[in-house]
N, C-alpha and C positions, 0 to 999 in steps of 0.2 A: 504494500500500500504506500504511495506516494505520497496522501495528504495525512499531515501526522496533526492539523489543527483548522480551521476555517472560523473566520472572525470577521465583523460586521462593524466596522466603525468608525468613524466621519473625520477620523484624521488619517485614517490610513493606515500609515505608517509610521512610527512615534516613539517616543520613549518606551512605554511601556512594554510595547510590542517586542522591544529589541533589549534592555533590562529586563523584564522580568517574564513577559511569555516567552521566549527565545533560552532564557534559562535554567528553563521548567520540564520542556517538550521537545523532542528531541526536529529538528531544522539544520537541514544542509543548504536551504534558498525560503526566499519569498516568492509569491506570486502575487502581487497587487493587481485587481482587475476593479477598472474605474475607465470610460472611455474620454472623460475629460483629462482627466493627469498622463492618459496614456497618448494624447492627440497632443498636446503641451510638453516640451521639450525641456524648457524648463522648471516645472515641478516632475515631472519624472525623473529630472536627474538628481532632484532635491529627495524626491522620495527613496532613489536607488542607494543614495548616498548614505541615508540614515541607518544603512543594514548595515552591521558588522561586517569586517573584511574579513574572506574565509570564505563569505554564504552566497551565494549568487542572489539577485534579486533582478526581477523580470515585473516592469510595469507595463499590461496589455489592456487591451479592448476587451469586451464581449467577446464579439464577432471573432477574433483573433485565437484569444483563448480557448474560443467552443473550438475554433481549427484545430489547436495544438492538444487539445484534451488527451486523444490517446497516446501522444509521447509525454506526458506532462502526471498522468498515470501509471505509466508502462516505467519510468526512470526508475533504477536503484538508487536515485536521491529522495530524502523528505524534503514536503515545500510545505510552508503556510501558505494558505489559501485566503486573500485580505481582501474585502470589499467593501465602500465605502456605506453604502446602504444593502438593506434586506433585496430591493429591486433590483439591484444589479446580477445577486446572486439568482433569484426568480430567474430574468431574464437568461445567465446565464444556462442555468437547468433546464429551460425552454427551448435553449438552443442544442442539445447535445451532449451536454459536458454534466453526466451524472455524477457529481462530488458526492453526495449523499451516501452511496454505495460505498465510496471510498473512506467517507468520515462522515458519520450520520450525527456528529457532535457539533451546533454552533454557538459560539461562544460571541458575547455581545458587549461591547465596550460605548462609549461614550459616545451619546447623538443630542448633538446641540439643543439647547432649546429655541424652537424658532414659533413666526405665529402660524398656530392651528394645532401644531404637536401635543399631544398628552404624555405627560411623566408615569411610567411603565416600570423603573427601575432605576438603579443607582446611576445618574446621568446619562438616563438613557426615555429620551421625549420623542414621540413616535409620530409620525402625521398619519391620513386616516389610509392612503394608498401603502405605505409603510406596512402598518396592521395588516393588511392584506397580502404585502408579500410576506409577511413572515406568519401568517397561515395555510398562506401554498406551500411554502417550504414546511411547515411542520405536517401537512396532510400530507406529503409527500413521504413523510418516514422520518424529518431532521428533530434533533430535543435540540431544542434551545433556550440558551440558559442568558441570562445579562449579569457578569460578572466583571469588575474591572480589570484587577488583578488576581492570580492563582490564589490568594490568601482571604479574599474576601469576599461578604456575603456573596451567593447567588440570588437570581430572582429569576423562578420557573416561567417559561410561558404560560402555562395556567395563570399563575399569581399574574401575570402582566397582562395580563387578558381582562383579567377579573378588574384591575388596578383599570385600563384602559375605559372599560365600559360604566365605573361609578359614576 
């Protein structure tokens, strides 16, 4: 199995991602899939940069990624699987690229608060098409959890579901 982690979270690629999920779980690359950071030169290269040296880190498209899926699967490397929203991930599962099967585990960090978003979880504020991608993905088979870092609380999608609809 190539995907050793899959994570949903609106900086991408960040401290924590690289401090502390990175030295939790075993990663030999990133996989950023975001089609704005990956059409933009320079925040890709901003993002590429924040990975440890050692790890390879690859910022794609969708469309890109659903291409490369089965060598991106198939490698004797782990990747993190990073995506900036639950939509993108939707999108990419729509397109081909079954992560699910691979790591049926998502892990959920930090989503701005902006307007219309409802707070779901430990810095984690959803808008209502959000909700819906991260009901496709969990009807699809994914547990997803909103946890920031490995040491602290989780919050179930049930609990954020619940939390969403009061």
């Amino acid at each position: 199995m190539a995907i050793s982690f899959i994570r949903v979270d609106d900086r991408i690629i960040h401290g924590q991602i690289v401090t502390r999920w990175l030295s939790e779980l075993p990663a030999d690359g990133v996989v950023a899939v975001d089609d704005d950071a990956a059409n933009n030169s320079i925040i890709s290269k901003v993002l590429k940069g924040a990975v440890p040296g050692g790890l390879k880190a690859f910022v794609m498209t969708v469309d890109h990624t659903a291409e490369r899926w089965e060598d991106i699967v198939g490698s004797q490397k782990k990747y993190f699987l990073l995506a900036k929203t639950p939509i993108t991930l939707a999108r990419l599962y729509k397109a081909g690229a079954d992560f699910i099967t691979a790591q049926p585990n998502l892990n959920v960090g930090p989503m701005s608060e902006r307007d219309g978003a409802i707070k779901v979880g430990p810095n984690a504020n959803v808008l209502p098409e959000e909700m819906e991608a991260f009901q496709f993905l969990a009807d699809h088979g994914m547990d997803i959890n909103f946890q920031l870092v490995p040491d602290s609380k989780k919050t179930t999608f049930t609990e954020a579901v619940r939390q969403y609809n009061e």
